[in-house]
ZALO-475472 format. One record per residue (C-alpha): residue number from 1; chain; x negated, y negated, z. Coordinates in steps of 0.001 Angstrom, whole numbers. Layout:
% residues N
[NUM; "A"; [X; Y; Z]]
...
//
This chain:
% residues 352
[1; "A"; [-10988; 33243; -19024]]
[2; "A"; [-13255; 33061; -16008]]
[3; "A"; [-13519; 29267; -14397]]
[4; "A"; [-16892; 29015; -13630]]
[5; "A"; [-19744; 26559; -15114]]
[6; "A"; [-20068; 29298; -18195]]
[7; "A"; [-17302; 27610; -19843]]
[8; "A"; [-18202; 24901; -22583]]
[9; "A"; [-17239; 22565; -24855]]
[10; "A"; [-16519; 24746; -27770]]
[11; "A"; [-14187; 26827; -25346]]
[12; "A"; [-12314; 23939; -24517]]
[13; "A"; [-11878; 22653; -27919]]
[14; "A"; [-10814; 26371; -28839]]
[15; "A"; [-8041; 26307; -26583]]
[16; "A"; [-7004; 22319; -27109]]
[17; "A"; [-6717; 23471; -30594]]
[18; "A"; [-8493; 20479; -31768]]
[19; "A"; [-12421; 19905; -32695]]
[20; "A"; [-15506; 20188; -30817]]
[21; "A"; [-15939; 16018; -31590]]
[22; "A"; [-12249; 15457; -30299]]
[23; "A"; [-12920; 17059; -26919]]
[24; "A"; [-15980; 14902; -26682]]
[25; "A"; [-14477; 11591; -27506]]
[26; "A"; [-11941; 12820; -24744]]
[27; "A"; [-14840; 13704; -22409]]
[28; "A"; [-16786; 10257; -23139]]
[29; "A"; [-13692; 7946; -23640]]
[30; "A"; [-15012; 6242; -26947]]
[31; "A"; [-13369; 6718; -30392]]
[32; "A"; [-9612; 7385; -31785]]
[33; "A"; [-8246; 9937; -30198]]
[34; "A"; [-4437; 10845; -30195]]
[35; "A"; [-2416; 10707; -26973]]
[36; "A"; [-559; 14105; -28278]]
[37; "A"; [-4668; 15694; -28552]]
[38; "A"; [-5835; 13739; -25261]]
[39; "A"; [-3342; 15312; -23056]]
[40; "A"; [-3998; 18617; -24590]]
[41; "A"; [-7764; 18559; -24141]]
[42; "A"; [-7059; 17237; -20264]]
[43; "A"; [-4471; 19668; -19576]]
[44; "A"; [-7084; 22429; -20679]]
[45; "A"; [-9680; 20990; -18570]]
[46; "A"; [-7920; 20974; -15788]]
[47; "A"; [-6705; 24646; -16278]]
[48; "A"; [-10475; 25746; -16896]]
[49; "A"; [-11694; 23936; -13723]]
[50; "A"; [-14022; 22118; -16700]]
[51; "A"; [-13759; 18652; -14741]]
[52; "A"; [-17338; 18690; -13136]]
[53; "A"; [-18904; 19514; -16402]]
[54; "A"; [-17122; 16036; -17393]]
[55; "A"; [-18519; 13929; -15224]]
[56; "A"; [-22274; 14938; -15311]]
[57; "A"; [-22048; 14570; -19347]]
[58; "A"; [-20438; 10877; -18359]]
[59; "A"; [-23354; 10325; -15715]]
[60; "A"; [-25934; 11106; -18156]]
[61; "A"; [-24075; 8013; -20611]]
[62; "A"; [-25188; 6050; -18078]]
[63; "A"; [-22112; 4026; -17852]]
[64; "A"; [-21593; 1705; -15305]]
[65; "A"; [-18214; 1635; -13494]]
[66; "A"; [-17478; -617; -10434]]
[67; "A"; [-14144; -750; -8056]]
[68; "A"; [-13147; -3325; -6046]]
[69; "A"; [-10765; -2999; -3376]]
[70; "A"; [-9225; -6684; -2649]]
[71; "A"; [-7483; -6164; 1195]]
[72; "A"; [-6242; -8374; 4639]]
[73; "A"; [-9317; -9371; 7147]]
[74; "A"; [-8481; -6759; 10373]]
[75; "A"; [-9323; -6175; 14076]]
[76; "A"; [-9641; -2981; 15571]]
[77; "A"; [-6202; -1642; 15915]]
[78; "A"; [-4053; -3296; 13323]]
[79; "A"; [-2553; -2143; 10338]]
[80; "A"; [-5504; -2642; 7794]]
[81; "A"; [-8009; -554; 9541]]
[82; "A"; [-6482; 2644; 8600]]
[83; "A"; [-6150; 1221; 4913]]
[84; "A"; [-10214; 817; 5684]]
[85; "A"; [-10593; 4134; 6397]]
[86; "A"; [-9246; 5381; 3722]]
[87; "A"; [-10695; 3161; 576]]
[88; "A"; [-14106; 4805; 3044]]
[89; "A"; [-12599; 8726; 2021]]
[90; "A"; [-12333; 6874; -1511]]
[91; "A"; [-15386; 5832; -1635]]
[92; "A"; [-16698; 9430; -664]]
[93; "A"; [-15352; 10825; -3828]]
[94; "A"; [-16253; 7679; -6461]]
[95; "A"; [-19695; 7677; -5438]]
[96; "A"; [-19906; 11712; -6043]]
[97; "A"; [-19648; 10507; -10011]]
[98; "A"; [-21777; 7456; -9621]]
[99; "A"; [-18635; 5214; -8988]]
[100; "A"; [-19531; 2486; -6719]]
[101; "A"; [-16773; 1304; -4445]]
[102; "A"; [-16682; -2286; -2527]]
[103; "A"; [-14291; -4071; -319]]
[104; "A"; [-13654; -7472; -505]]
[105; "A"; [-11243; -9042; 2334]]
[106; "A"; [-9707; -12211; 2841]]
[107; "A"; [-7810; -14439; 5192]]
[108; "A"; [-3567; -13170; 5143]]
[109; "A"; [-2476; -16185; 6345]]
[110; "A"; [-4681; -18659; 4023]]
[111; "A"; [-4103; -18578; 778]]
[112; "A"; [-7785; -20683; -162]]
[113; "A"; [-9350; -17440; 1181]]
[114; "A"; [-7432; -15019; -688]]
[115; "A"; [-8370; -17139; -4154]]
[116; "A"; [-11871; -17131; -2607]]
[117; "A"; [-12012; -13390; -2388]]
[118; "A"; [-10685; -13408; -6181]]
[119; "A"; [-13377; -15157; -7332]]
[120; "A"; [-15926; -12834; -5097]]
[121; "A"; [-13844; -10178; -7006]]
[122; "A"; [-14537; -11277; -10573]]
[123; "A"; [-18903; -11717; -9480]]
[124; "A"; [-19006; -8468; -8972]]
[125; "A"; [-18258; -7409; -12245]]
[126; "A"; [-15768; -4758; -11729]]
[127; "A"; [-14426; -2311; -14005]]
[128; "A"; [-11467; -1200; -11887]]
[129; "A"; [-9664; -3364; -9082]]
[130; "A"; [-7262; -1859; -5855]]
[131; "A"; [-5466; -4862; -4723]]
[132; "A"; [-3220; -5229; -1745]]
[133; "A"; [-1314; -8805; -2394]]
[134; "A"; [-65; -11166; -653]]
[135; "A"; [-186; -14276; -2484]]
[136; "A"; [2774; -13883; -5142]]
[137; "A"; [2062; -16763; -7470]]
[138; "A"; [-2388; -16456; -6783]]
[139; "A"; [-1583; -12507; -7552]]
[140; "A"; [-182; -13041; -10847]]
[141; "A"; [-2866; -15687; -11525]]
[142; "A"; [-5431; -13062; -10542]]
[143; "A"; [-4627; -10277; -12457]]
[144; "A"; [-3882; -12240; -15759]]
[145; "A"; [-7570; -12904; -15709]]
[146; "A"; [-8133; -9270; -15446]]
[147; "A"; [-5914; -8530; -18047]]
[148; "A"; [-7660; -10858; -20159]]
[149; "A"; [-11177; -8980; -19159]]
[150; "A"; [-9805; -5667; -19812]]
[151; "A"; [-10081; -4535; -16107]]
[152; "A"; [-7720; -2091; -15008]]
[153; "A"; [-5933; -2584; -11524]]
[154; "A"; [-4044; -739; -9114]]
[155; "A"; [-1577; -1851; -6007]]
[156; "A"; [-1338; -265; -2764]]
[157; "A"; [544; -1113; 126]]
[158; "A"; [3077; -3691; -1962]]
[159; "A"; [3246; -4562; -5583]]
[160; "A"; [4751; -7228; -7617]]
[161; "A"; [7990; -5801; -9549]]
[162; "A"; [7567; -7607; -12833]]
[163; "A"; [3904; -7005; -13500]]
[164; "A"; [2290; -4534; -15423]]
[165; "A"; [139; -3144; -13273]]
[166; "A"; [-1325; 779; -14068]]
[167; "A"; [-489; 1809; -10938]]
[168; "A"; [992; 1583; -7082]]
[169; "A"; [155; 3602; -4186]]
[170; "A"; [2530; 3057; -1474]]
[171; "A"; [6158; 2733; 383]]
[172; "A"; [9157; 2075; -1718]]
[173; "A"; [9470; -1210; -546]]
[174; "A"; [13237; -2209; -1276]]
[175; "A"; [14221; 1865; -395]]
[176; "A"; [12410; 1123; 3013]]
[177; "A"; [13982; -2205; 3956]]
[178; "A"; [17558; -443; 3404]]
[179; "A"; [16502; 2818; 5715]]
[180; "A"; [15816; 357; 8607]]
[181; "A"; [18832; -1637; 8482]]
[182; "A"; [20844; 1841; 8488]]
[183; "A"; [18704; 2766; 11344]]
[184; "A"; [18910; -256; 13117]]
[185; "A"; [22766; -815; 13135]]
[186; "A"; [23481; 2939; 13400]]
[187; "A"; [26692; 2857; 12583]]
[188; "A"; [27643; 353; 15565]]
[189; "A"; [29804; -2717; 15735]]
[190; "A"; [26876; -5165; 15036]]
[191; "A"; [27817; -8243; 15054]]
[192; "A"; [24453; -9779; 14877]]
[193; "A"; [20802; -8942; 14153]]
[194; "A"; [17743; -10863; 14897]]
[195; "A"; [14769; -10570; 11910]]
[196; "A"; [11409; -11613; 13517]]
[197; "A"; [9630; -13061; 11206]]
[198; "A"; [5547; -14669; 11089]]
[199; "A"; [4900; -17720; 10342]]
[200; "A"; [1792; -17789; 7497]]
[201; "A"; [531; -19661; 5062]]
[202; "A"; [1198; -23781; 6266]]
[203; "A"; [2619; -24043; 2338]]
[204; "A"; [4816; -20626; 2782]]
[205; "A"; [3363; -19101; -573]]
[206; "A"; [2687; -15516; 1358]]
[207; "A"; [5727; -13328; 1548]]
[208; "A"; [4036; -9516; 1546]]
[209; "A"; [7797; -7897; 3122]]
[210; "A"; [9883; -9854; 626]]
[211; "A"; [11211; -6898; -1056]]
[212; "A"; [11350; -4824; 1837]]
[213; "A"; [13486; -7633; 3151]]
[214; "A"; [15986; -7949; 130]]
[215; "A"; [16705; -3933; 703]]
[216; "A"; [17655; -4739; 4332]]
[217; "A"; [19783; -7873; 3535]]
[218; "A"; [21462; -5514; 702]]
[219; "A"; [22777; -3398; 3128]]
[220; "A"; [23978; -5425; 5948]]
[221; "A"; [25828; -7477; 2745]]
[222; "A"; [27455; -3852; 1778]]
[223; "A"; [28093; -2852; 5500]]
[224; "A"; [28438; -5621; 7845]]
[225; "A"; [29315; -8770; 5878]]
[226; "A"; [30371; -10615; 8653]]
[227; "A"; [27756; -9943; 10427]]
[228; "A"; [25137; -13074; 11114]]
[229; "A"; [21405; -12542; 10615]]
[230; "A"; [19058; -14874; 12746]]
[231; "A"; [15806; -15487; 11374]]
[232; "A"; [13096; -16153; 14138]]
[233; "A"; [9555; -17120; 13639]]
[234; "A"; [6686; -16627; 15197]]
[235; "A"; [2561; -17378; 15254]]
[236; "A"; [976; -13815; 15835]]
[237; "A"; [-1933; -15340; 17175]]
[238; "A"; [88; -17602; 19862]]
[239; "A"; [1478; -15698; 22875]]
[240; "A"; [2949; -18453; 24073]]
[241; "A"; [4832; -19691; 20971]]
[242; "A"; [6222; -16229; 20670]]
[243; "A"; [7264; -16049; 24185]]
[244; "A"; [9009; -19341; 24100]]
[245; "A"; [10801; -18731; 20689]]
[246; "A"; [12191; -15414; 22185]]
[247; "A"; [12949; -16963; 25952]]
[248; "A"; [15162; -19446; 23433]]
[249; "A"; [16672; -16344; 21749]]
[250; "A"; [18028; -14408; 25154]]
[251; "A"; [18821; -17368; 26578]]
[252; "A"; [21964; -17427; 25132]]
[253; "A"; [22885; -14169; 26564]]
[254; "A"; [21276; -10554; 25928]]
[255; "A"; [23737; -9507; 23453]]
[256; "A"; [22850; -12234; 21001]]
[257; "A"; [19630; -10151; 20798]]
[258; "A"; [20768; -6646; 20955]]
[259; "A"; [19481; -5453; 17222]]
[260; "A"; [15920; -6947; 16641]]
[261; "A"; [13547; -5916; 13513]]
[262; "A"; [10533; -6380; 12035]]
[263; "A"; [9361; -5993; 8770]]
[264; "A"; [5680; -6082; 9199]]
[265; "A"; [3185; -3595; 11758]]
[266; "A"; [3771; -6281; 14075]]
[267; "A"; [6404; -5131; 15971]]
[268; "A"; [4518; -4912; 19306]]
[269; "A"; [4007; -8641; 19612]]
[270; "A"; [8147; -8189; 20693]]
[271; "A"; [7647; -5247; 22756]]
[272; "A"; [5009; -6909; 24623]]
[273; "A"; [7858; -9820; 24936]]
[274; "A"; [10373; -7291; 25963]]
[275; "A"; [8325; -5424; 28457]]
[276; "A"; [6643; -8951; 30275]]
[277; "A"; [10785; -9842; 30800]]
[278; "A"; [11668; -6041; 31621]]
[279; "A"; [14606; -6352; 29005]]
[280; "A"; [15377; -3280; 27712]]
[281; "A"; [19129; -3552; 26068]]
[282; "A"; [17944; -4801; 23011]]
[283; "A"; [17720; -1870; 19974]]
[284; "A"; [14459; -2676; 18018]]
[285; "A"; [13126; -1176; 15066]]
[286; "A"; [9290; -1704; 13322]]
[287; "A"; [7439; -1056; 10399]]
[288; "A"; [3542; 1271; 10902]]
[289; "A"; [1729; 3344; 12447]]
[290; "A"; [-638; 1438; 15086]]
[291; "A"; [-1675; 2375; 18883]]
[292; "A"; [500; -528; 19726]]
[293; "A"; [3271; -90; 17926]]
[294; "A"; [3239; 3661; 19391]]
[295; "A"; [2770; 2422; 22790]]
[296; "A"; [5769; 170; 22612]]
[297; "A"; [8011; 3764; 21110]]
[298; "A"; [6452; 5581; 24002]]
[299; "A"; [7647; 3728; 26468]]
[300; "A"; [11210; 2598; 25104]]
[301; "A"; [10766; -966; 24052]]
[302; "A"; [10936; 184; 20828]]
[303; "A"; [13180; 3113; 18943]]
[304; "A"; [12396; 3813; 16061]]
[305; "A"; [9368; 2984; 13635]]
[306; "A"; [9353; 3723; 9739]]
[307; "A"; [5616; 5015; 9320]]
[308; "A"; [3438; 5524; 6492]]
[309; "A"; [-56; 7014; 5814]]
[310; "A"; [-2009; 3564; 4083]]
[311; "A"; [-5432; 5587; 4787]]
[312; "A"; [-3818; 8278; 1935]]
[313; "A"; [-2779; 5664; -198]]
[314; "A"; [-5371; 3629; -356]]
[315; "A"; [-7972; 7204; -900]]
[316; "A"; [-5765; 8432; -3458]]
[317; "A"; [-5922; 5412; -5502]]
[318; "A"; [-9577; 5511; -5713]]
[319; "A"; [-9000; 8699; -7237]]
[320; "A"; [-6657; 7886; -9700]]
[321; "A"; [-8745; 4835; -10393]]
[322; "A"; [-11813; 6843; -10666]]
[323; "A"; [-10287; 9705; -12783]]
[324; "A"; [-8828; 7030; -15527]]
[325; "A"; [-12708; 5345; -15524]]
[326; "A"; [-14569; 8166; -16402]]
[327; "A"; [-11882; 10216; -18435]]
[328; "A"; [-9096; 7998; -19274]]
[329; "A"; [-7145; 10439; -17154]]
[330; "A"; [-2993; 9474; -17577]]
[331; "A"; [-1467; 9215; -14468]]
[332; "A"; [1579; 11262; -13933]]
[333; "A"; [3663; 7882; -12565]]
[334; "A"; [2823; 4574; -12565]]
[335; "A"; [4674; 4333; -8630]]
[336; "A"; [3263; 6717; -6585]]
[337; "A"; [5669; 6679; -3835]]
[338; "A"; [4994; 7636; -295]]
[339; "A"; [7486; 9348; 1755]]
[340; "A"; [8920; 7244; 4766]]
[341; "A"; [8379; 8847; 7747]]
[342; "A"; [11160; 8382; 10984]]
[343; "A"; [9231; 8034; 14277]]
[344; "A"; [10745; 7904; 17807]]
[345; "A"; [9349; 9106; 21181]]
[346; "A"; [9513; 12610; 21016]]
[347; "A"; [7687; 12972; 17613]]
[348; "A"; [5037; 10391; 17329]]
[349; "A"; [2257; 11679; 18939]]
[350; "A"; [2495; 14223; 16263]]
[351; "A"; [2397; 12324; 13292]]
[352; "A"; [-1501; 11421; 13301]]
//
């Protein structure tokens, strides 16, 4: 069969093998329909290149549907500015199908302003919510109340494990913290490693790299048991506390600082350190693709970064959040995992 706008309803219910009225309680969402016929009348839709046809016949039920995307406060430069610019590709394709999209950010490091920008959340009325938590114990508050509204949410970036959330867009966190820590030691005699850590929220309730932080602690427990891990921690906003916890660290000699990591896109704040002091015997290893994080690889401070694309996760759950709106779309896995990308020195300015 041709796929062009001549094919209709009764074609797709022809080759469904179901009714004319099943395909359109598929098309509109409403009524009982079987999983076994749903996925049949989708599948054919999708083979037919039907799917535009779908949405206008949704647009003229005049349905409204609303996504929030819940994310970190940013500067120019960090981490959460790419996310940005992706939930803005996102938003490029929800609006298409009358799908509004808004942002709502909040405070990382304050936990008032991350229940704050719940609340915001639940005023606007969504139908859908993207949220990338922090806040383990306000998360699960959160989206128990959406549960309990019948408002279907997505994670990107990080997710909590035991929650039943539709869907997650991001790195395998656990998987990721393990690559580092084999990156980091290499397969040298390390006898000690040095996590740098931020300080947040005054009452410690925000842990975002927890899991990612389990994987790495895994693996030094398999592979270097004996080996002692030194937590260090540091206010990102303070030069001068961060200069003065790491002037403590090498004080006690450069080797007690030779493997350094960070589980976070903050990894520059010890480059910075490292390049102010001109040390450069210390392996280090970050987390993310920002200009200063690249800088740092560029110029040795730092050798290897694991690097993701946030602006493609965050975009392509918009998508999958806008596709399971209109159509009730299945997704084809609830973790949509993002491959982990090795950068060093010679290969990052090719990764953008």
């Amino acid at each position: 069969m041709k796929m062009d706008n001549k094919i209709t309803i009764n074609d797709v219910a022809r080759l469904s093998g179901v009714s004319k009225g099943t395909v359109d309680r598929v098309l509109h969402n409403r009524g009982e329909v079987s999983s076994k016929s749903r996925e049949r009348v989708l599948k054919v839709i999708e083979e037919l290149g039907y799917k535009p046809n779908i949405y206008a016949s949704l647009l003229a039920s005049k349905k409204v549907h609303k996504i929030v995307c819940i994310i970190p406060e940013f500067a120019a430069g960090d981490f959460w500015e790419l996310t940005d610019k992706g939930i803005k590709k996102g938003m490029e394709f929800a609006s298409s199908y009358g799908i509004s999209v808004v942002t709502v950010q909040y405070d990382q490091y304050d936990m008032e302003s991350f229940q704050r920008a719940c609340a915001m959340t639940l005023e606007e009325n969504p139908t859908g919510v993207i949220i990338a938590p922090m806040f383990r114990m306000e998360t699960l508050k959160f989206v128990k109340e959406l549960n309990n509204r019948g408002i279907a949410y997505m994670y990107i970036d990080s997710k909590l494990e035991d929650d039943d959330y539709l869907a997650y867009f991001g790195m395998p966190m656990y998987q990721s913290g393990y690559l580092c820590a084999d990156l980091l030691t290499d397969g040298a005699d390390v006898k000690k490693v040095t996590i740098v850590r931020i300080s947040r929220d005054k009452k410690g309730l925000s842990d975002p790299t927890v899991t990612r932080r389990t994987g790495f602690m895994d693996y030094m427990n398999e592979h270097y048991p004996d080996c002692l891990i030194d937590n260090v921690f540091i206010d990102p906003k303070d030069r001068n506390d961060i200069f003065a916890k790491l002037d403590r660290l090498f004080a006690a000699g450069p080797e007690q600082a030779a493997y350094m990591v960070m589980f976070n896109s903050r990894i520059h704040l010890v480059a910075d350190y490292l390049r102010e002091r001109e040390i450069r015997s210390s392996r280090v290893v970050g987390f993310d693709v920002v200009e200063k994080n690249l800088a740092a690889l560029r110029e040795g401070y730092v050798q290897l970064l694991i690097a993701q694309h946030s602006d493609s996760q965050a975009a392509s759950a918009i998508s999958a959040m806008t596709d399971w709106l209109l159509i009730g779309k299945p997704l084809v896995r609830k973790d949509n995992y993002t491959q982990m990308d090795i950068l060093n020195r010679y290969n990052c300015d090719y990764y953008l």
